[in-house]
C-alpha positions, 0 to 999 in steps of 0.5 A: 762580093765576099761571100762564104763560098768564095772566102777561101779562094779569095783570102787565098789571093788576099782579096787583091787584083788577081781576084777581079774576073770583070772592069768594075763597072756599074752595070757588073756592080749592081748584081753583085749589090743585089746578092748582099745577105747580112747572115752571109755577110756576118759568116765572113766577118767571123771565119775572116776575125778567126783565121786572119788576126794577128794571134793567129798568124803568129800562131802559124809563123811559129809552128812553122818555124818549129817545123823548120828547125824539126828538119834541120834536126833531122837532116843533121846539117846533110840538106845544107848542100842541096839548099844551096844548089836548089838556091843557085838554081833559082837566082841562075834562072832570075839572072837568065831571065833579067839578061834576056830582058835586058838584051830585049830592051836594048834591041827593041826600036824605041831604045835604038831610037832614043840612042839615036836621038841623044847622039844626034848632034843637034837633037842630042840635047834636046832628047837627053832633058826630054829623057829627064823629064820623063824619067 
């Protein structure tokens, strides 16, 4: 349920899964129902209208962007070092994080097996379409 007192934390999560506390069932639902008041609901539609249309969000975009050529103004170009090393610092740490995903795929148990199986010479057919089809 939206109501004014949770807009703010909910828009923040754009009212997506991340805000869901408990399973959607009809037991859990039908309170929720129950708290449905039209004023309440007219606040929401309103600040919602206000700060999220499109007029708004441009707004935001490009006062944004005027603050991010402000300080590259400001930084007479001397940031351009540092991005760099803050940006190769974050795909490091992506690259790192991938490889070592990686390395648990391939040594977990259900990859070896299914190596194995494509390798059998008798099964290794048979799981090769079987790995197709699931794929």
């Amino acid at each position: 349920m939206v109501t004014t007192g949770e807009l703010d934390q909910l828009q923040r999560l754009n009212f997506g899964v991340r805000t869901l506390r408990q399973q959607p069932e009809a037991h859990i639902i039908s309170p929720e129902l129950a708290r449905y008041d039209p004023r309440d609901a007219a606040a929401v539609t309103r600040r919602v209208r206000a700060t999220s249309g499109a007029d708004w969000v441009v707004d935001q975009i490009v006062d944004l962007y005027g603050e991010v050529l402000a300080e590259h103004r400001a930084s007479n170009g001397n940031g351009a070092d540092s991005e760099g090393v803050l940006a190769a610092a974050y795909l490091r740490g992506i690259a790192v994080r991938l490889s070592q995903q990686r390395e648990a795929i391939y040594h977990s148990t259900s990859y070896r097996a299914g190596n194995f199986l494509v390798r059998t010479p008798l099964l290794g057919g048979v799981a090769k379409k079987l790995m197709k089809y699931w794929a």
